[in-house]
ROLUMMI-332941 format. One record per residue (C-alpha): x, y, z; chain. Coordinates in Angstrom, 1 decimal. Example, Ala and Ser with C-alpha at 12.3 -4.5 7.8 and 13.67 -1.06 7.14 Angstrom:
% ROLUMMI-332941
- x:y:z:chain
- 12.3:-4.5:7.8:A
- 13.7:-1.1:7.1:A
This chain:
% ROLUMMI-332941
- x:y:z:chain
- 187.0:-23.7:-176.8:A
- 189.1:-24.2:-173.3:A
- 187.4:-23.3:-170.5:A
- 188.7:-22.6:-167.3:A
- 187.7:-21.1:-163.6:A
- 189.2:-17.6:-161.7:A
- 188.5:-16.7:-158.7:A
- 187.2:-13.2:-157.8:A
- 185.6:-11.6:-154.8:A
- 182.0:-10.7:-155.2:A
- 183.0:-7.0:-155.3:A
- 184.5:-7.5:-158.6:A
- 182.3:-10.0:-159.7:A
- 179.7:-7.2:-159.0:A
- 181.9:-4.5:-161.2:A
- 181.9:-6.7:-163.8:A
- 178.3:-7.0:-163.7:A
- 178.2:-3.1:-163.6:A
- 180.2:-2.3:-166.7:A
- 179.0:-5.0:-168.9:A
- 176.9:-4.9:-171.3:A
- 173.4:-6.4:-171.6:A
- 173.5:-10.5:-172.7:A
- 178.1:-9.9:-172.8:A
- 179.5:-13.0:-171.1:A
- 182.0:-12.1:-168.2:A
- 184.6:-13.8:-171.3:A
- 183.5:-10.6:-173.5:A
- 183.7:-8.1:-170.7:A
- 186.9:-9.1:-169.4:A
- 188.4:-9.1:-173.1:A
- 186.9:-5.9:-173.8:A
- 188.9:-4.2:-170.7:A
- 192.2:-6.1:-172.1:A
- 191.9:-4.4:-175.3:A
- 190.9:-1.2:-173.8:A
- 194.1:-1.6:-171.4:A
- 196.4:-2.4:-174.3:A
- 195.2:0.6:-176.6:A
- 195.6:3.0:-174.2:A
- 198.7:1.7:-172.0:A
- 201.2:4.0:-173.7:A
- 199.1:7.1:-173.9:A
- 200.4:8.1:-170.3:A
């Protein structure tokens, strides 16, 4: 597995906090909003 680092401002750190999911890794949240994004970008 590659690792790497982003940068984010503790506001959005702190959102991701918010909407994840207890023991989900910031990996798993962030994935999870991808795949959300994707399945629902052409239902506008």
């Amino acid at each position: 597995m590659n690792i790497t680092t982003i940068r984010v401002t503790k506001e959005t750190l702190q959102k991701l906090k918010d909407i994840g999911k207890k023991e989900e890794t910031y990996d798993e949240i962030i994935n999870r909003l991808l795949k959300y994004a994707k399945d629902n970008q052409n239902k506008n």
